[in-house]
C-alpha positions in Angstrom: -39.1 -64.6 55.8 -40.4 -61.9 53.9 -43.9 -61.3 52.6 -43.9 -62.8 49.1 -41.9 -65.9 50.9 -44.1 -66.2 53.2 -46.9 -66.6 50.4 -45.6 -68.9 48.5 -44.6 -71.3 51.4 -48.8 -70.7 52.4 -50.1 -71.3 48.9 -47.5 -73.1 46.3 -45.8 -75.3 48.6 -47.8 -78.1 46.9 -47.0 -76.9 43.2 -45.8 -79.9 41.2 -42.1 -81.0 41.1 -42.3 -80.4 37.1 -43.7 -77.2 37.7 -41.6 -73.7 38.5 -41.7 -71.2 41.2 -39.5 -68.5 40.6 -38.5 -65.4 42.7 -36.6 -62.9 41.0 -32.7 -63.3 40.7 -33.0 -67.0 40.5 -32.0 -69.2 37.2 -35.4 -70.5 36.9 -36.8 -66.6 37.2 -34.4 -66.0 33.9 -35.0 -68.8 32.0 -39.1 -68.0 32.2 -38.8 -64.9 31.6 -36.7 -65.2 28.4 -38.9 -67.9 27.5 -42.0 -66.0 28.1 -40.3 -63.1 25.8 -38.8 -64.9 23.2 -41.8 -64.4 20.9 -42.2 -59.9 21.3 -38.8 -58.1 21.3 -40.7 -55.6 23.1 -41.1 -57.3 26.2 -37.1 -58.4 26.2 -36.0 -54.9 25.1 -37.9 -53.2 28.2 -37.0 -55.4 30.5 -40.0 -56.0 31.9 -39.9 -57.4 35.1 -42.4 -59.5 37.0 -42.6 -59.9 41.0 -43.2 -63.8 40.3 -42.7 -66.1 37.6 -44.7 -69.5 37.9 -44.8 -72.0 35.8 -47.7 -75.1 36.0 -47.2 -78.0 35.0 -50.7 -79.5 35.3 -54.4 -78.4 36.1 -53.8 -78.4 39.7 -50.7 -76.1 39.6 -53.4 -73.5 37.7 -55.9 -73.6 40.3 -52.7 -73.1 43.1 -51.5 -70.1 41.1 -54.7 -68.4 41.0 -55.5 -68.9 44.3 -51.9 -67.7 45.1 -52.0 -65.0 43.4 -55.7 -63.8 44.4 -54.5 -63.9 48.0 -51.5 -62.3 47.3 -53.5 -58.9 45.8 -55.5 -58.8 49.0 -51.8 -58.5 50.9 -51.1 -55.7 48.8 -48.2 -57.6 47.1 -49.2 -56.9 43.5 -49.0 -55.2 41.2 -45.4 -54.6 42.3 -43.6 -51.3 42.1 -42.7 -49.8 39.3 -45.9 -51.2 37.6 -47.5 -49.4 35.0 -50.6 -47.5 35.7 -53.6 -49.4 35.2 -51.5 -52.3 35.5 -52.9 -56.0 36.0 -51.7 -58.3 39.2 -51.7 -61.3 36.8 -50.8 -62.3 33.2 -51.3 -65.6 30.9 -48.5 -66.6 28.7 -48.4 -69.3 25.8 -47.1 -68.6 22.7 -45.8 -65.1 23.8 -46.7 -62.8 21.0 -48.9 -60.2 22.7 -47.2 -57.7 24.8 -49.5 -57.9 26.8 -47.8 -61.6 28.1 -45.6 -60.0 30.1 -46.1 -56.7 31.9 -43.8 -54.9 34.4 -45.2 -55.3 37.7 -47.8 -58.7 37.1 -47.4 -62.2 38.5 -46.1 -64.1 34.9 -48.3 -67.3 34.6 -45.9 -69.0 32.1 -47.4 -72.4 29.9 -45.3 -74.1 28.4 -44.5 -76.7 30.5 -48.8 -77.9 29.6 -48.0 -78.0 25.9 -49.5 -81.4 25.1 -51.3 -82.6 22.1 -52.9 -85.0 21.4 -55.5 -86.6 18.6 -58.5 -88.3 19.5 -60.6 -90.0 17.5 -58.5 -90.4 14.2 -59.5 -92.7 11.3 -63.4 -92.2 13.2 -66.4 -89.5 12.0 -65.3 -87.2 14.8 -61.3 -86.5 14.7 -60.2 -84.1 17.0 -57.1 -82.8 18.7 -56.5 -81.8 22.8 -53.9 -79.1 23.1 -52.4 -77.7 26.9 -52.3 -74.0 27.3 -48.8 -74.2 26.3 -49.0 -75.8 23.1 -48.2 -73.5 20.4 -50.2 -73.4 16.3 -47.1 -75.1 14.8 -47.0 -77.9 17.1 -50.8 -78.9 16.9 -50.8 -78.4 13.2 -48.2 -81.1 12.8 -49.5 -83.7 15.1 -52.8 -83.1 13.3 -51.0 -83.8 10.1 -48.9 -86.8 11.1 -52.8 -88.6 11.0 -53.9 -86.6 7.8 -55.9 -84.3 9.6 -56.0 -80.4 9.6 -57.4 -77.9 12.4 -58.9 -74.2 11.7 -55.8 -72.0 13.2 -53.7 -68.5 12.6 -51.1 -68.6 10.2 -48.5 -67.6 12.5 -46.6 -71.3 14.1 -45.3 -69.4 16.9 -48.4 -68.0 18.2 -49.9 -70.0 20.8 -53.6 -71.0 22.3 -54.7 -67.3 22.8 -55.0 -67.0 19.7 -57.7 -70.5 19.3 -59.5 -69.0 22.6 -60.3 -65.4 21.1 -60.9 -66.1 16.9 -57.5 -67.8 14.9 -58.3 -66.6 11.2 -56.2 -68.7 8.8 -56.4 -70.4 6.2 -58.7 -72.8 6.8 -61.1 -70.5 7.6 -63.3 -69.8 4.8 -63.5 -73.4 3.9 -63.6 -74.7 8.0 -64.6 -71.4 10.2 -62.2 -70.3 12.8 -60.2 -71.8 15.5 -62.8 -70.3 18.1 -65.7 -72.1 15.9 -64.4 -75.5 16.5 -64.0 -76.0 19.9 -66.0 -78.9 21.3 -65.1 -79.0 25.2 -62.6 -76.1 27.1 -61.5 -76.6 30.9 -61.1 -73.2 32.7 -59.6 -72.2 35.9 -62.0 -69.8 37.1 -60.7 -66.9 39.9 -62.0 -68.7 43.0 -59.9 -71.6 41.6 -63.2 -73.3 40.7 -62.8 -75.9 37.5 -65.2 -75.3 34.8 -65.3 -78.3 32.4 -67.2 -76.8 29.1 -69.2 -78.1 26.8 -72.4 -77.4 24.4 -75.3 -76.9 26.8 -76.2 -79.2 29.6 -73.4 -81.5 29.3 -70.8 -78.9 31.1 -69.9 -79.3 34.8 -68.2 -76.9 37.2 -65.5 -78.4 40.5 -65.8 -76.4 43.6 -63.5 -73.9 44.8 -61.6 -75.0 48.1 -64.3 -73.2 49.7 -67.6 -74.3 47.6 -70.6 -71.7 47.4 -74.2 -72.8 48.6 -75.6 -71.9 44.6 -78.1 -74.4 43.9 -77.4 -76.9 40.8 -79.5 -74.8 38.3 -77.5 -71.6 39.3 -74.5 -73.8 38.4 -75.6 -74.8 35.5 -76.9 -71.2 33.9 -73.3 -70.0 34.7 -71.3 -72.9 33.0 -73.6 -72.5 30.0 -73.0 -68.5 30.1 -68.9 -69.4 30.7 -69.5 -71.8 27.4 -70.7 -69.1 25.8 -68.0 -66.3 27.2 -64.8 -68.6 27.2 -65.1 -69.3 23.0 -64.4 -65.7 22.6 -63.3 -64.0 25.4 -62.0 -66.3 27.7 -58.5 -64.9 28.9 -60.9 -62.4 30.5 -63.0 -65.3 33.0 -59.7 -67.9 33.6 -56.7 -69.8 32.3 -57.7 -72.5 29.9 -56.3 -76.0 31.1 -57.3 -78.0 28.2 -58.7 -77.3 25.0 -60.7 -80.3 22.5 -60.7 -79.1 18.5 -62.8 -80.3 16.0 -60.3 -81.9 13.0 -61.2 -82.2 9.0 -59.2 -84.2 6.3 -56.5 -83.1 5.2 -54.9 -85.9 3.3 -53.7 -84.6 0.5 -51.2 -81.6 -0.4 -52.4 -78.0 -0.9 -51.6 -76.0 -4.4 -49.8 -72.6 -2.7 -48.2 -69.6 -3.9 -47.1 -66.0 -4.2 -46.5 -63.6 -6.6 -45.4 -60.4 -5.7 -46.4 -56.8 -8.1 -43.7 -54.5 -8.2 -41.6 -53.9 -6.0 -42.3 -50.4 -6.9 -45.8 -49.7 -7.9 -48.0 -46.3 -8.3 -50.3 -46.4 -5.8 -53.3 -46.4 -8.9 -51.9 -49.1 -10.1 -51.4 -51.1 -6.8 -54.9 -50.0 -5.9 -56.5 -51.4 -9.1 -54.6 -54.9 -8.2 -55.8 -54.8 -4.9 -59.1 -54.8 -6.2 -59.3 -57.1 -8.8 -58.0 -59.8 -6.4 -60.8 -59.0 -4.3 -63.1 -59.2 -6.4 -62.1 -62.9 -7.6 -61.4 -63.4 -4.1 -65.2 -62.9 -3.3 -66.7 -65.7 -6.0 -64.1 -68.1 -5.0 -65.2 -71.6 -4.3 -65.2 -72.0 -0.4 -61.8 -74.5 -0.6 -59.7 -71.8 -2.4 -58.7 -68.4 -0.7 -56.2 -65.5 -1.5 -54.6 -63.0 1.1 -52.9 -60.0 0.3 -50.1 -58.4 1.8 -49.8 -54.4 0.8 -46.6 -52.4 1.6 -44.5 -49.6 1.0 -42.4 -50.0 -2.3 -38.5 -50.2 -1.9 -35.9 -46.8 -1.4 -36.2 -44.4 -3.7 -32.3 -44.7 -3.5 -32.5 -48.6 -5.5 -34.4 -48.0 -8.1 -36.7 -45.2 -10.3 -39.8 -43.9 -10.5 -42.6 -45.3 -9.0 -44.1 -47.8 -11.9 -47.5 -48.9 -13.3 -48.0 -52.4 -13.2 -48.3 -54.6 -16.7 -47.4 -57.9 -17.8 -44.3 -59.4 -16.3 -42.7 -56.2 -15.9 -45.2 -55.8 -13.3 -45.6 -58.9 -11.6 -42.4 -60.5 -10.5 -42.8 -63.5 -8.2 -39.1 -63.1 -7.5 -39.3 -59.8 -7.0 -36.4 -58.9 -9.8 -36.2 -55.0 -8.6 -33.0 -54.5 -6.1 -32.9 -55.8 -2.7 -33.8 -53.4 -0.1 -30.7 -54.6 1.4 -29.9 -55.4 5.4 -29.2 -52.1 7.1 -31.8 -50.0 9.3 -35.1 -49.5 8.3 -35.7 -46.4 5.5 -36.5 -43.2 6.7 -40.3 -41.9 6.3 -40.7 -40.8 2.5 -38.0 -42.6 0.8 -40.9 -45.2 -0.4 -41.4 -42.7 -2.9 -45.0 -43.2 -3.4 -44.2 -46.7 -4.6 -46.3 -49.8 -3.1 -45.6 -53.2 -3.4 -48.3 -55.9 -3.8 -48.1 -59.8 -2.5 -50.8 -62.0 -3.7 -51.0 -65.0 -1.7 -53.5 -68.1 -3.4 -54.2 -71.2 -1.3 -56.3 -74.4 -2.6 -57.1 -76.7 -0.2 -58.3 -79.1 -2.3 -59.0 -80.1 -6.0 -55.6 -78.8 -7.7 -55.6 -75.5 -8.6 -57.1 -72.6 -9.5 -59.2 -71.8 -12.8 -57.1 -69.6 -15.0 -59.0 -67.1 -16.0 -59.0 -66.5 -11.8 -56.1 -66.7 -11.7 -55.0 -64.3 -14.2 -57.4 -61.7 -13.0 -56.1 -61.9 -9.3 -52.7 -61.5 -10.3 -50.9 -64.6 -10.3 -50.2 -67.9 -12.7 -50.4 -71.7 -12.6 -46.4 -71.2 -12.5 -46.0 -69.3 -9.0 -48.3 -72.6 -7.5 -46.0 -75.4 -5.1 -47.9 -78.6 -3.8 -47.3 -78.8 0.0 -48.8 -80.5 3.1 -51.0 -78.0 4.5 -49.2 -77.4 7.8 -46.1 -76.9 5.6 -47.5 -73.3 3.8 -45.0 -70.8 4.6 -46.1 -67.5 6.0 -46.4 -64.6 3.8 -43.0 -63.2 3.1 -42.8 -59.7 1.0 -39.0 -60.0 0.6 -37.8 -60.9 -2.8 -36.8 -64.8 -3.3 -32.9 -63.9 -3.3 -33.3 -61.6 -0.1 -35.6 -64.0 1.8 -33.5 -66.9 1.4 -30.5 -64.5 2.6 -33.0 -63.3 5.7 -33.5 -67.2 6.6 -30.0 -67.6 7.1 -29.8 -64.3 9.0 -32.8 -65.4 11.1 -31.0 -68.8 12.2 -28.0 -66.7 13.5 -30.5 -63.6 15.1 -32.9 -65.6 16.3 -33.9 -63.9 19.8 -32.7 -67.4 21.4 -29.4 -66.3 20.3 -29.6 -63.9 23.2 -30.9 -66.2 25.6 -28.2 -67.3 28.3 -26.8 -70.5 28.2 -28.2 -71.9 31.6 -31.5 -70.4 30.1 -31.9 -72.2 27.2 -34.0 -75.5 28.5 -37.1 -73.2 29.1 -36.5 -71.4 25.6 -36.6 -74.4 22.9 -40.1 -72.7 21.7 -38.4 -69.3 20.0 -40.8 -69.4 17.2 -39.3 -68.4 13.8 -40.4 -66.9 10.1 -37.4 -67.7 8.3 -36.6 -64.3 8.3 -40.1 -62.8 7.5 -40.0 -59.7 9.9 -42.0 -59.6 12.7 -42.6 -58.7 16.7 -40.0 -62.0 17.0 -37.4 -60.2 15.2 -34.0 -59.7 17.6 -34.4 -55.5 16.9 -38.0 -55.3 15.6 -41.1 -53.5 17.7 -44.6 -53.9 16.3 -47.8 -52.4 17.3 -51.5 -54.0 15.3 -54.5 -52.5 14.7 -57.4 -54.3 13.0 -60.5 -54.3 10.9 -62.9 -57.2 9.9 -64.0 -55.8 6.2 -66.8 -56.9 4.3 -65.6 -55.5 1.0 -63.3 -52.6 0.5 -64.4 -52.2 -3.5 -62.7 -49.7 -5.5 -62.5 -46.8 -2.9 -61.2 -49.2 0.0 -58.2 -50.7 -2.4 -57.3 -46.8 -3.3 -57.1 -46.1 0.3 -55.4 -48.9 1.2 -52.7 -48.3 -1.3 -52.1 -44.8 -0.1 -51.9 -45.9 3.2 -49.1 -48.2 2.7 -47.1 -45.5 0.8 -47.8 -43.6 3.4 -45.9 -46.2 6.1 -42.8 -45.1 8.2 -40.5 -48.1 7.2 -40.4 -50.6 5.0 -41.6 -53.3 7.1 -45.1 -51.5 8.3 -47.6 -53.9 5.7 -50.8 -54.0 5.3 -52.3 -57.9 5.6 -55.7 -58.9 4.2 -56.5 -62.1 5.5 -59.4 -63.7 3.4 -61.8 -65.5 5.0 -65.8 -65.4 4.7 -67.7 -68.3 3.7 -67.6 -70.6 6.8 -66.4 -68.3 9.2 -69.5 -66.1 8.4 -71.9 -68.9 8.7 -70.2 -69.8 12.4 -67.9 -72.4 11.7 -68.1 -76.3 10.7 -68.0 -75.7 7.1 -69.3 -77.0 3.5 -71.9 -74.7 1.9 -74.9 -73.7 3.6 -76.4 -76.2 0.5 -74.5 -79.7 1.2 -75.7 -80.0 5.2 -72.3 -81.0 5.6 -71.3 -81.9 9.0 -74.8 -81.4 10.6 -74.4 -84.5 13.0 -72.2 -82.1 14.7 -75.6 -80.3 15.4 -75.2 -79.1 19.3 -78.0 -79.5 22.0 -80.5 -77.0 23.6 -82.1 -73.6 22.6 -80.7 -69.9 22.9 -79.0 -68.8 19.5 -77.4 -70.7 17.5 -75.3 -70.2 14.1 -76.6 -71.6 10.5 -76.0 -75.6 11.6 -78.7 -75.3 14.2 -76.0 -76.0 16.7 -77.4 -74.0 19.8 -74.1 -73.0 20.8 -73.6 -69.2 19.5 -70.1 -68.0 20.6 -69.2 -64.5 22.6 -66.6 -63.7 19.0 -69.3 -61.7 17.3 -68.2 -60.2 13.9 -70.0 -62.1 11.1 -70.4 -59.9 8.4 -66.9 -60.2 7.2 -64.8 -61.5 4.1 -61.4 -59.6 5.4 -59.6 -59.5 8.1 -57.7 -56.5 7.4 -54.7 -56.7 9.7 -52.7 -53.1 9.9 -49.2 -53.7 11.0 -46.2 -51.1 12.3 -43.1 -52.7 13.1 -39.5 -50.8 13.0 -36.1 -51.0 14.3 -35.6 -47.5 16.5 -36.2 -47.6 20.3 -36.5 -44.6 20.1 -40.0 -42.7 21.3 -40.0 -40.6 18.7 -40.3 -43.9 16.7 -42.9 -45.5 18.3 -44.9 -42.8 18.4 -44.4 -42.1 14.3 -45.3 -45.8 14.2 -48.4 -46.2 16.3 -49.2 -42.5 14.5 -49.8 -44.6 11.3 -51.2 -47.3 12.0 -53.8 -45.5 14.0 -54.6 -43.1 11.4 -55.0 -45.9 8.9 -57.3 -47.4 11.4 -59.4 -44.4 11.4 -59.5 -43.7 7.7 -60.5 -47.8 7.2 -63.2 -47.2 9.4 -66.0 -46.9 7.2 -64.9 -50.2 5.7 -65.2 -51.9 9.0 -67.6 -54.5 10.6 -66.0 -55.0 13.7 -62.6 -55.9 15.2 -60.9 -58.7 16.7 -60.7 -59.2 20.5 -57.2 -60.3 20.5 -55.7 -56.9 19.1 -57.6 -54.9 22.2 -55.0 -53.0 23.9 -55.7 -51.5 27.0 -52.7 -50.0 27.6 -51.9 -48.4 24.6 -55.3 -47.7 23.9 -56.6 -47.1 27.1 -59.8 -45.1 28.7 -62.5 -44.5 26.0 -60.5 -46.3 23.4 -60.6 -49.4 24.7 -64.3 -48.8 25.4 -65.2 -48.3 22.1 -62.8 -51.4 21.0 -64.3 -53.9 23.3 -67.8 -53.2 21.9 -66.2 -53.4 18.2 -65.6 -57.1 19.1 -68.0 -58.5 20.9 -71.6 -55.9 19.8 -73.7 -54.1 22.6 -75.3 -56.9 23.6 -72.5 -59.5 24.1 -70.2 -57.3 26.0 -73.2 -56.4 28.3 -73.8 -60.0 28.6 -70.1 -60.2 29.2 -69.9 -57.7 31.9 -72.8 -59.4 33.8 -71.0 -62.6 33.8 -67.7 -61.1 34.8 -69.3 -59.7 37.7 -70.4 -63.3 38.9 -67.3 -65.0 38.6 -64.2 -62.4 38.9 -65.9 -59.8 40.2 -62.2 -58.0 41.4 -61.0 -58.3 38.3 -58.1 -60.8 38.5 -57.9 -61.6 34.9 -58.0 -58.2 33.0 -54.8 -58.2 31.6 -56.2 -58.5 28.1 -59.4 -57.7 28.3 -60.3 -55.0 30.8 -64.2 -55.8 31.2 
């Protein structure tokens, strides 16, 4: 028996007959890891490579996985050979969209198989929804639904509980606050296998490790009220959630949506002045309504003319009436031609539509508005109506499942899809994301922004400005500072707090923020030449946006591609001097060698 064998007869003999254990070479080894995959090209294109591939199928499958692996690194098993440097001996997967899900080298922790949701409380004052570590956006937002209910999440159905544990900006979050502002009670495997159920204050409890520590109850309580604190921000950095509880709003009616899309061949001035008028409506918006903008490179120079100043219908086409960009490889750097198109991207959540004289000055019309249930908004799309309904029915045949094995395809029925949107999902398509949470980028900002997406190396890089403010500056829970509304959701004890009273600040620290200004690279080349044109971009554009930004968000820290200093610097962009001190002082306490600092290298 060799030495990994040998651990997992020692630790995971007891793992769950619904959970996996998976040695390299087997079935159930492929299946995961095409699962874990399906969602980042990336990963499946580099063939990355785990020693391990487990798969828990309840709480108590976590806490033998952690253990497992823990004991593992002290018998030198992991990380394996061939392993990056820097590399982690352990990574989380849910929804799959990160790369940093699956690295060469780590023991996989795949979740899928804990994808439950489930709503509590419906028809009551307090509506809520449970969701397993392997539940993914698009599943909890239509259980929500099916009771008329709606929860503060990304935009993106694929993406999975990550995204909830570190921010989720969507739509609901001016009028709600963000994913990470609505948790009410979070269950965490800490490293010493330790259980920590969470909730506001003195009402969270902590289950001994297999081998419990002689801290006296008051010890144990500062640290689960520190973890509280810590695991609504930053939590793939202190454990594997188990279970997360989300606060739930109304949602009964249908949501007034759109798009309209300016060009597709603007001059940068005149996409620049569009930009900004839409943010500036944007801005004095009631709390329920909310625009994003998507900002991108304007099509070949080879389909169409000069680059063109934007007026009238000429100017704004929601179907996009210039030529296709058509379906071969993405155009070379330059070919934009200066051109830029704009999307504008209006969502009411309630009370119809939008005034039109807002309307008109943001760049859209009462005509480009649908009526849809709020979990059905599509995400944004760029392409032109006739060549995104062409991509859908490209995207059902390309889908990355396509290339998923037959005897694979039971662990892959979660391949998330855009109907052809491009993304990191794409079968062909690498991505690399920078970010910037943006107050207001005014004139100056827009102009910048505008040349930056000229500027792009394909046609797919965009530009993405998510609008949010309102409740997610205040710290969640919604309804204007004015109304009180939901103040019986007030939390208990002292130590912070947001503008509720609630008590129960959060480690995501960025408050100061209307944008979240969301710079993405994605191309077709595997080349390295490629890539590094790519990440050239968006990293310059980072660092010209700069000056605009008031923090970033702690799920687009990349340690790996940003290592050293840079991730330094990023870390305290997201969580402010203080917090990751405070963070760093906890992480010392309960994974003090650093088992989970895959994401998050504190």
């Amino acid at each position: 028996m060799g030495a990994l064998e040998d651990l997992i007869a020692s630790h995971l003999g007891e793992f769950s007959a619904a959970g996996g254990v998976h040695l390299p070479g087997t079935p159930g080894y492929d299946a995961c890891l095409f699962a874990a995959c399906g969602a980042n090209y990336a990963c499946l294109h580099e063939r990355r490579a785990p020693p391990l591939a487990l798969q828990p199928a309840c709480e108590r499958d976590v806490v033998l996985a952690v253990l497992a692996v823990a004991e593992g690194r002290r018998r030198g098993l992991w990380p394996a050979p061939g392993a990056p440097p820097g590399a982690p001996v352990l990574t989380v997967c849910g929804g799959g969209h990160s790369e940093l899900c699956v690295v060469h080298g780590a023991v996989l922790l795949h979740m899928r198989r804990m994808r439950d949701v489930r709503v509590v409380g419906a028809g009551g004052p307090d509506p809520a929804v449970e969701i397993g570590p392997g539940a993914l956006l698009g599943e909890l937002g239509e259980r929500a639904a099916a009771h008329g209910l709606a929860v503060p999440t990304g935009v993106f159905a694929g993406v999975g509980v990550g995204s909830v544990l570190m921010g989720g900006v969507g739509r609901l979050a001016r009028r709600r606050g963000l994913s990470v502002q609505s948790i009410l009670e979070l269950d965490v495997v800490a490293a010493d296998g330790s259980v920590h159920r969470l909730k506001p204050t003195t009402k969270s409890t902590t289950t001994s490790a297999p081998t419990p520590s002689s801290e006296d109850e008051r010890s144990l309580a500062r640290r689960s009220r520190e973890m509280w604190w810590a695991c609504r921000g930053a939590c793939p950095a202190f454990g594997v959630a188990t279970r997360v509880k989300l606060r739930a709003f109304p949602a009964a009616g249908p949501v007034a949506h759109g798009r309209r899309l300016h060009g597709p061949n603007l001059a940068v001035s005149a996409a620049a002045d569009r930009l900004a008028a839409t943010e500036r409506v944007a801005r004095r918006l009631p709390e329920w309504q909310q625009i994003d903008v998507c900002v991108a490179r304007g099509r070949r120079a080879d389909e169409g003319g000069r680059a063109e100043q934007e007026g009238g219908e000429d100017g704004a086409n929601r179907t996009g009436d210039g030529a296709p960009r058509g379906e071969g490889a993405s155009a070379p750097r330059g070919e934009g031609a200066g051109g830029v198109a704009v999307g504008v991207f209006p969502c009411a959540l309630e009370g119809g539509g939008f005034d039109p004289a807002d309307a008109a000055e943001a760049g859209f019309h009462a005509s480009d508005l649908r009526e849809a249930r709020y979990v059905d908004v599509p995400y944004h799309s760029m392409l032109p109506e006739a060549e995104e309904d062409a991509a859908s029915g490209r995207a059902a045949e390309r889908s990355l499942a396509a290339e998923i094995p037959a005897e694979c395809k039971a662990e892959s029925e979660s391949s998330p899809g855009l109907g052809g949107v491009p993304s990191q999902a794409t079968p062909g398509m690498f991505s690399y994301v920078r970010q910037w949470f943006v107050d207001e980028l005014g004139a100056s900002g827009a102009a910048l922004v505008a040349r930056l997406a000229a500027e792009a190396p394909t046609d797919e890089c965009l530009l993405m400005l998510q609008h949010a403010g309102g409740a997610a500056r205040r710290g969640g829970q919604g309804g204007p500072p004015e109304t009180g509304e939901e103040r019986r959701h007030t939390g208990e004890g002292g130590g912070g707090g947001d503008a509720f009273g609630r008590g129960d600040a959060c480690a995501f620290a960025p408050k100061e923020w209307e944008t979240s200004l969301v710079i993405i690279a994605l191309w077709t080349d595997p080349g390295a030449e490629a890539r590094a044109e790519a990440e050239r971009w968006a990293d310059g554009a980072h660092e010209a946006l700069r000056p605009f930004g008031r923090g970033v968000y702690a799920v687009d820290v990349d340690p790996f591609r940003r290592p050293g200093a840079a991730a330094e610097e990023e870390l305290e962009l997201a969580f402010g001097e203080e917090g990751l001190e405070r963070l760093r002082a906890l992480k010392a306490e309960v994974d003090p060698e650093g088992l989970f600092r895959a994401t998050l290298p504190l």
